[in-house]
N, C-alpha and C positions, 0 to 999 in steps of 0.2 A: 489837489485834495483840499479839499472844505474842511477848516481846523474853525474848532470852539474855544481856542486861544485867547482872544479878545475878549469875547462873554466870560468868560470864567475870570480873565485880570480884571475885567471891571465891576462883576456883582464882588472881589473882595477887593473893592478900591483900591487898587495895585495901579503904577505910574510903570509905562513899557520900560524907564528906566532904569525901575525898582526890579522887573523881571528881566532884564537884558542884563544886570548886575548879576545877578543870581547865575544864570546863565553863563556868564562871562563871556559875555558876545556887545558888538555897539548897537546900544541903539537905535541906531539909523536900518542894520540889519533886520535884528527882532519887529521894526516895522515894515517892513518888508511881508517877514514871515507871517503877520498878521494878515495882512494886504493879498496872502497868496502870490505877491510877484517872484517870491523865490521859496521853493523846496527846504523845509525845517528839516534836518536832521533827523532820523529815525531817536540818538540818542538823547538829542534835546525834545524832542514830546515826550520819552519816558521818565525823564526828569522833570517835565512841568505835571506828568499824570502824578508822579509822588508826591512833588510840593503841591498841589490841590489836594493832594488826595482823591483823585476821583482815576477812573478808570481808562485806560488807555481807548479802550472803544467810545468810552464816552467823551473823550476830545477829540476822536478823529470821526466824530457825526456815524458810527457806526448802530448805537444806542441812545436813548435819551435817558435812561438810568445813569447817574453819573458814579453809583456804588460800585464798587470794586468786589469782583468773585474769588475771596480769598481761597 
């Protein structure tokens, strides 16, 4: 699955080990997960969709709207 992970840590200047902290996952993992070489967690997208704030469709390339349908 094609995750907007990366784009979104980097237009708000976020360090993978700023968001693998958050996460509480290593590093070396969450780049991974960026990479696509390993399957993120369904729980951990819904926790990077909160802390961005943007919508679960829109980091998992479903939408280019990144606003949330409250």
């Amino acid at each position: 699955m094609k995750l907007r992970i990366r784009d979104v840590r980097e237009d708000r200047d976020l360090t993978q080990k700023q968001i693998s902290a958050f996460l509480m996952c290593d590093q070396s993992l969450y780049s991974k997960y960026e990479r696509g070489e390993r399957d993120i967690p369904l729980e951990l997208i819904l926790r990077l969709a909160d802390y961005y704030d943007v919508s679960l469709d829109y980091l998992t390339c479903r939408t280019k709207n990144p606003k949330k349908n409250d």
